[in-house]
Each structure stands twice: as structure tokens, then as C-alpha cells.
C-alpha positions as CSV (number, residue, x, y, z in Angstrom):
1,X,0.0,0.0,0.0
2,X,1.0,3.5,-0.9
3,X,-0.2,7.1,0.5
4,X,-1.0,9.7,-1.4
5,X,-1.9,13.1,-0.7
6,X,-3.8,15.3,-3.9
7,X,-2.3,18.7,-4.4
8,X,-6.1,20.2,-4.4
9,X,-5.4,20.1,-0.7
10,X,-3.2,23.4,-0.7
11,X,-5.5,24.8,-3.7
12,X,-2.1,24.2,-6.1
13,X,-3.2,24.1,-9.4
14,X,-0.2,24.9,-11.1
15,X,3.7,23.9,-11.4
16,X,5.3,26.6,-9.3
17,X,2.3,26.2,-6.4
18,X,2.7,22.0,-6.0
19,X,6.7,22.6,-5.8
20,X,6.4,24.7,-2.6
21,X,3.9,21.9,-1.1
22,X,6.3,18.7,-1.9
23,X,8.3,19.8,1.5
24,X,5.4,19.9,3.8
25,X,4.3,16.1,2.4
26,X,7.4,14.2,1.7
27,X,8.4,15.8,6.1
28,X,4.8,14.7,7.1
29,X,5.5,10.7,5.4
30,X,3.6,10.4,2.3
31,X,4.6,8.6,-0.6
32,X,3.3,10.5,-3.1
33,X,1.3,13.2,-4.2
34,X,-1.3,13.7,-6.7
35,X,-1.2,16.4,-8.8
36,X,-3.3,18.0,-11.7
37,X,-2.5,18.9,-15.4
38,X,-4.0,21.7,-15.8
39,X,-2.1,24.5,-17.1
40,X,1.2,21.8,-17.4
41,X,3.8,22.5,-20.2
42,X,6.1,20.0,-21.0
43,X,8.7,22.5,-19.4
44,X,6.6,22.7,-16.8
45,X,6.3,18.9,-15.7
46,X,9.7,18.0,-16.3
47,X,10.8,20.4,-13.6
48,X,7.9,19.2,-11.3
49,X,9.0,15.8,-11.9
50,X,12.1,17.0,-10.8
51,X,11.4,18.3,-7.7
52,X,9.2,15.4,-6.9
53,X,11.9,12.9,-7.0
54,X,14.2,15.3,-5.2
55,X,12.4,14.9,-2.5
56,X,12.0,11.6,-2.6
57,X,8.1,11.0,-3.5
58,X,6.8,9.2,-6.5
59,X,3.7,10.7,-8.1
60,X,0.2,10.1,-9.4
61,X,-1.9,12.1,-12.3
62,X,-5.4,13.7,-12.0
63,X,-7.3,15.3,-15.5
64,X,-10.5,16.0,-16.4
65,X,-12.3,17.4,-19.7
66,X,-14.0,20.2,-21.0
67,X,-17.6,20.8,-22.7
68,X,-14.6,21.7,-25.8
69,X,-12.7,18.4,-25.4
70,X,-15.5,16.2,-25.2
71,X,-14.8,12.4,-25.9
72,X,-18.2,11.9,-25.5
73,X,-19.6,14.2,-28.0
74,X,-21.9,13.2,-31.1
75,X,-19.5,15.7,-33.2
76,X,-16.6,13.6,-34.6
77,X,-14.3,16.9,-35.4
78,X,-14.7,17.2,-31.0
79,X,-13.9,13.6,-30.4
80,X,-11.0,13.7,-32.5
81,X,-9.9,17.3,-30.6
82,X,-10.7,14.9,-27.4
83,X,-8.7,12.4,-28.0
84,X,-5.5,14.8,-28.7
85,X,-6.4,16.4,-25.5
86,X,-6.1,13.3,-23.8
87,X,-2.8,12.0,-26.0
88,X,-1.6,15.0,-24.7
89,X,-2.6,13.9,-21.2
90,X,-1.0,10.7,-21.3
91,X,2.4,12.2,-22.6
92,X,2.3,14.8,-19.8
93,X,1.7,12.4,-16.9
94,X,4.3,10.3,-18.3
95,X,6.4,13.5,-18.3
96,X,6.2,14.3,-14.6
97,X,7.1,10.5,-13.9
98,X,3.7,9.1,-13.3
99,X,2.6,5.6,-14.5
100,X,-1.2,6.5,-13.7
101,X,-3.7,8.9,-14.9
102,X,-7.2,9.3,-13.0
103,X,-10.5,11.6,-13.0
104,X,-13.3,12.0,-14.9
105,X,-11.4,12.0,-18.3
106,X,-15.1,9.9,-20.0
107,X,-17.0,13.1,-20.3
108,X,-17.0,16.5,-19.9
109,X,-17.5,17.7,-15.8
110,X,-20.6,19.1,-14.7
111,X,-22.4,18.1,-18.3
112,X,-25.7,16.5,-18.7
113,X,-27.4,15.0,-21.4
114,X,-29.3,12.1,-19.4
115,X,-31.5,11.3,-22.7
116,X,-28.7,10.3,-24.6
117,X,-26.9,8.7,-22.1
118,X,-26.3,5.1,-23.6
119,X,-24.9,6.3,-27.1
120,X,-22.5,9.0,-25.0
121,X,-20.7,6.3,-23.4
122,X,-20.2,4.1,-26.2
123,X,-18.9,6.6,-27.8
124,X,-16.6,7.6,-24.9
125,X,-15.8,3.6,-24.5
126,X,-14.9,2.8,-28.3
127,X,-12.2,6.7,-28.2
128,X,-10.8,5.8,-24.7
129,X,-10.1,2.4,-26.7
130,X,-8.1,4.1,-29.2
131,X,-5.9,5.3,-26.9
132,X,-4.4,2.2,-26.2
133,X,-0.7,2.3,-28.1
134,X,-0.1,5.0,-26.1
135,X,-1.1,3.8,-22.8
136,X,1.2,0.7,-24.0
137,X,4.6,3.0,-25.4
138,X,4.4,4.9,-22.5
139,X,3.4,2.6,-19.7
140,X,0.3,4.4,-18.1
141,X,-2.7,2.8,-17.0
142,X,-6.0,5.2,-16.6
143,X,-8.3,5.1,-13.8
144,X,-12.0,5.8,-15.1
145,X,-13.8,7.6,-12.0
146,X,-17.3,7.1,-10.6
147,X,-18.4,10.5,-9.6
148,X,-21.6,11.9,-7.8
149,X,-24.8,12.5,-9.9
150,X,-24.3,16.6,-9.2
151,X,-20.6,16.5,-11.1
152,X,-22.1,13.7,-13.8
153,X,-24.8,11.7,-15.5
154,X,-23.2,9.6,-17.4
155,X,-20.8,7.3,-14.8
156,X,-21.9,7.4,-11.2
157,X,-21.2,4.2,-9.5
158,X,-18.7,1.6,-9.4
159,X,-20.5,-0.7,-12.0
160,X,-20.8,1.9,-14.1
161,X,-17.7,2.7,-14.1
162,X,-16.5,-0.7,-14.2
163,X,-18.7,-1.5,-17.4
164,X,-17.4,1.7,-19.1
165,X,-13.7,0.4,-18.6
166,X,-14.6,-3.0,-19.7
167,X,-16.2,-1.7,-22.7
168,X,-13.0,0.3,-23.9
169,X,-11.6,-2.8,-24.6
170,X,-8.3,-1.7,-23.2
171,X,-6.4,-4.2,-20.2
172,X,-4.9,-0.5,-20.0
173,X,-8.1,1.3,-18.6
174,X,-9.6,0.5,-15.0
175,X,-11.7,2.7,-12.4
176,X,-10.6,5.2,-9.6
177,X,-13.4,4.9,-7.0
178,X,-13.5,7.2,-4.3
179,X,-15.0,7.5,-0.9
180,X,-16.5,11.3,-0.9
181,X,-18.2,9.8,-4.3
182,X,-19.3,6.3,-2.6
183,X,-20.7,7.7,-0.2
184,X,-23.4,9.6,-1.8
185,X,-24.3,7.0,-4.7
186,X,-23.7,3.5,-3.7
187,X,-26.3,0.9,-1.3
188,X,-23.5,-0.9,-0.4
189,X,-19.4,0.8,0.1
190,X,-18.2,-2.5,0.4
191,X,-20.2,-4.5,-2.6
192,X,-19.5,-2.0,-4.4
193,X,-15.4,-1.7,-3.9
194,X,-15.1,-5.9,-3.7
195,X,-17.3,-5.9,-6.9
196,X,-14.9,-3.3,-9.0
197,X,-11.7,-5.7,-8.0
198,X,-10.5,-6.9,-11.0
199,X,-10.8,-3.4,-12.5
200,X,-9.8,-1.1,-9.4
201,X,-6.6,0.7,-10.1
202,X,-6.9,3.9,-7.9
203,X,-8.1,4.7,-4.3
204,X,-9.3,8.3,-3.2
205,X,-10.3,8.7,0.2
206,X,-12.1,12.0,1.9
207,X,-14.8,11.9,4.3
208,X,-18.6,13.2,3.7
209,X,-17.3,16.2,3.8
210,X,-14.7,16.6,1.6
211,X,-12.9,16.9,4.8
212,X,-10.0,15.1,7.1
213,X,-11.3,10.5,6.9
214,X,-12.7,9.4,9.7
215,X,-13.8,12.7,10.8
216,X,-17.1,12.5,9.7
217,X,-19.9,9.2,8.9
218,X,-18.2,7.0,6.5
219,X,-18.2,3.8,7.2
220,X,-14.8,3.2,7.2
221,X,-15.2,-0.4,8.1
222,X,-17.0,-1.6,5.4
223,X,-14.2,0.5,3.0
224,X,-11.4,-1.6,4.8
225,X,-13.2,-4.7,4.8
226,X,-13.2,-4.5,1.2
227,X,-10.1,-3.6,0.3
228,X,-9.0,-6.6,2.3
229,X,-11.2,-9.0,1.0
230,X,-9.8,-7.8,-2.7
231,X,-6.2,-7.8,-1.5
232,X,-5.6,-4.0,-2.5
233,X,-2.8,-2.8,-2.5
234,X,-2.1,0.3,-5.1
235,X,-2.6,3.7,-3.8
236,X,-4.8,5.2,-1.3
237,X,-4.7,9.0,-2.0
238,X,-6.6,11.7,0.7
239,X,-8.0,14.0,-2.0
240,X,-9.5,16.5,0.6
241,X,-10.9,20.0,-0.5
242,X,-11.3,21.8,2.5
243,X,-10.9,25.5,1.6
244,X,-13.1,28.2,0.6
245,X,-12.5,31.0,-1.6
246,X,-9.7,29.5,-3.3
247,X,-9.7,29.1,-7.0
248,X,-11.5,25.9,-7.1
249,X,-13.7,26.3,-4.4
250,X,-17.1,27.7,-6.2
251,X,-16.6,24.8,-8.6
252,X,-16.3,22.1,-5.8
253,X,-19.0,24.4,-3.6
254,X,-17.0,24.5,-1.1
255,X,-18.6,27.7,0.7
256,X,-17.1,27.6,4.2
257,X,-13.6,26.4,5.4
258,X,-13.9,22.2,6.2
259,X,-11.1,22.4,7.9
260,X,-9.4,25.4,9.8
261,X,-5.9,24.3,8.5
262,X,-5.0,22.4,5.5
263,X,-1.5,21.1,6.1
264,X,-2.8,20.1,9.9
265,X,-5.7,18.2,8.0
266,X,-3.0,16.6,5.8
267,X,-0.9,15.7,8.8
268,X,-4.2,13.8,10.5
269,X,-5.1,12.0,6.9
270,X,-1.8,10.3,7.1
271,X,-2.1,9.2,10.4
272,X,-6.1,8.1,10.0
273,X,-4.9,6.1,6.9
274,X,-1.9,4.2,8.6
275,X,-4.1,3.4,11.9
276,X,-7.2,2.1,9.4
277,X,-5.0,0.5,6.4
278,X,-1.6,-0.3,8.3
């Protein structure tokens, strides 16, 4: 097992901003962090690959898409943008020295067109399968992610997700699943994390909240339970958002502070997730 920390913690959402953060989580024990492309150039992630390994962390990839880049879209000239977008994604995560790329890179965030639902994710299944000689030449696997029905229509639980990998045709393609996410969507936390095993690639982990694990209701039992019974053992990454009026914060409606502090909530993360997952 591997700890992770997402970069969204500290708001960082661009090269120069996740370089002053790599201090504060390589002294407080992580593994890794996660960090976002947005904004990357290849400049830009080569020196942030840099400075990861300096400090002594490995590193993991989070993307999304726009309404622009939309590998969903009925418009074959947008696909085709889409799937450059995401080429370019690939290359760039590979850049920075990450072997994973994970998000809701299926369709456009915060778009929905629930009537046409079924033909969108073919769509996205049969582009996302295209993409596999790169995936292969540059060794990256991508984690599909199940997200809540206010951030998506199109893949909210973990069979959803799971059917959209399987679909894509690609050994090269799994799921991210995520607790915030679970939480909200799924019956069962535990049927639904044993039942994604042979595609789970990625682990986020947040409370109800967005906030510090095992600060709020979670059932963090039935979470651990599972990923024993499945023998997981990737990463586990906090991806907390905890701040408001930051850049990102309106998006995520995050509209008061979660936590007072967010490198004291990264500190207690770490020490929730080794005390829960060993």
C-alpha cells in the first residue's frame, strides 16, 4: 500500500504552487502526491518531476475534460480534438514520472445529457479504446472515476464505471473509486469496492465532507473490509478539498472552510490512513 496526498489540498493548481507543497508532504511521510495537469507544459512537468523525485516521492496524475474536449460528443471533429487532448494527457503524466492517470477523463465535468446517455458512453468507451498504443509506449494505466450525480450523469457508481472500462476494450483502462463519491451513490461501500476488483486501479479517500477520513460518517469499516477481501494494494490517495475561496472552491461548492488548517488536516489524513489501512 501507498499514501498519497492530492495537491487540491493546498489549492495548487499549477507547477510553481505544488513545488512549494512537496516539503510539507514528503516531512509529514507520504509517498506521493497527486497532482493535476492543468495548465502543465512539458517544461513545466519536467521540472515538477524533478522536484518530486528530489524529494523523494513518487507521483500520481489527476485530469479532467471540457464541454470543448468532449470524448463523448456526437461531433466527430470534437472527439477527434478529445482524443488529442487526452494523447496529450498521457504524454504529460508520463512526463512528470507518473505511471497512472485518474479523473473524470469519459466526459466532460458538470455536463448532462441524461437522454442520450447510452450512445455517450459508447462513444466515450470505443475513443478511450483508441488510446491504447499509447497507454502501452508509455506505460500508463487510466483510472475511469465514478463521480456523484451533481458532477455527472453519465458514470456514477462503481459498475458503471466498471462496465465503461470494460467496454473500452483496453487491459490499459480500469476505475478510480473514491470514498466522498461512494458515499453519496452507492447501497453498499463494500459490494460496491469488492465488486470493482478486477478493475480497481486507484483509491481516493475524503470523508462526507470533503474533509479530514474518519472525521465524519463513512463507514470506514466496510471500505477496509473490502479492500482486504480484494487484496488491494495500489494507492490510497486523501484528495481532501477543504478550503473556501480559493480558485477551485465555487466549482467544488465548497462555501465555508472544512477544515481550519489544511496542512494540519493533511498531517491527521496520514495518520487516519496508517491506523485504518496499516
Amino acid at each position: 500500500m501507498k499514501y498519497g496526498v492530492h495537491a487540491g489540498l493546498w489549492q495548487a493548481h499549477e507547477a510553481d504552487e505544488i513545488i512549494k507543497v512537496l516539503g510539507c508532504v514528503a516531512d509529514n511521510g507520504f509517498d506521493g502526491i497527486e497532482v493535476p495537469l492543468h495548465g502543465l507544459t512539458d517544461e513545466k512537468a519536467l521540472a515538477l518531476g524533478k522536484a518530486i523525485k528530489e524529494h523523494g516521492l513518487e507521483v500520481t496524475c489527476t485530469h479532467g475534460l471540457s464541454p470543448e474536449n468532449d470524448i463523448s460528443s456526437a461531433d466527430k471533429h470534437i472527439r477527434q480534438k478529445a482524443l488529442a487532448h487526452l494523447k496529450w494527457a498521457i504524454q504529460t503524466a508520463s512526463l512528470i514520472g507518473s505511471d497512472l492517470l485518474c479523473g473524470p477523463i469519459f466526459a466532460p465535468w458538470k455536463v448532462f445529457e441524461p437522454d442520450d446517455k447510452t450512445a455517450r458512453a459508447q462513444r466515450s468507451a470505443d475513443a478511450l479504446g483508441e488510446l491504447e498504443r499509447d497507454l502501452q509506449e508509455l506505460n500508463v494505466t487510466l483510472g475511469l472515476e465514478a463521480l456523484n450525480r451533481f458532477e455527472t450523469d453519465l458514470v456514477n457508481t462503481a459498475e458503471e464505471a466498471m462496465h465503461l472500462a470494460k467496454t473500452t476494450g483496453s487491459d490499459r483502462i480500469g476505475i478510480l473509486l473514491d470514498t466522498f463519491h461512494l458515499n453519496i451513490e452507492e447501497k453498499n461501500i463494500k459490494t460496491a469496492i469488492t465488486n470493482a476488483s478486477d478493475k480497481l486501479v486507484h483509491f481516493h479517500i475524503s470523508d462526507n465532507d470533503r474533509g479530514v477520513p474518519g472525521s465524519g460518517h463513512v463507514s470506514w469499516h466496510e471500505v477496509k473490509d473490502a479492500l482486504d477481501e480484494i487484496n488491494y494494494d495500489g494507492w490510497i490517495v486523501a484528495e481532501m478539498f477543504v478550503t473556501a475561496n480559493g480558485p477551485i472552491s465555487a466549482d467544488l461548492n465548497i462555501w465555508r472552510d472544512i477544515e481550519p488548517n489544511a496542512t494540519h488536516a493533511c498531517k491527521e489524513a496520514l495518520t487516519f490512513m496508517k491506523s485504518t489501512f496499516g
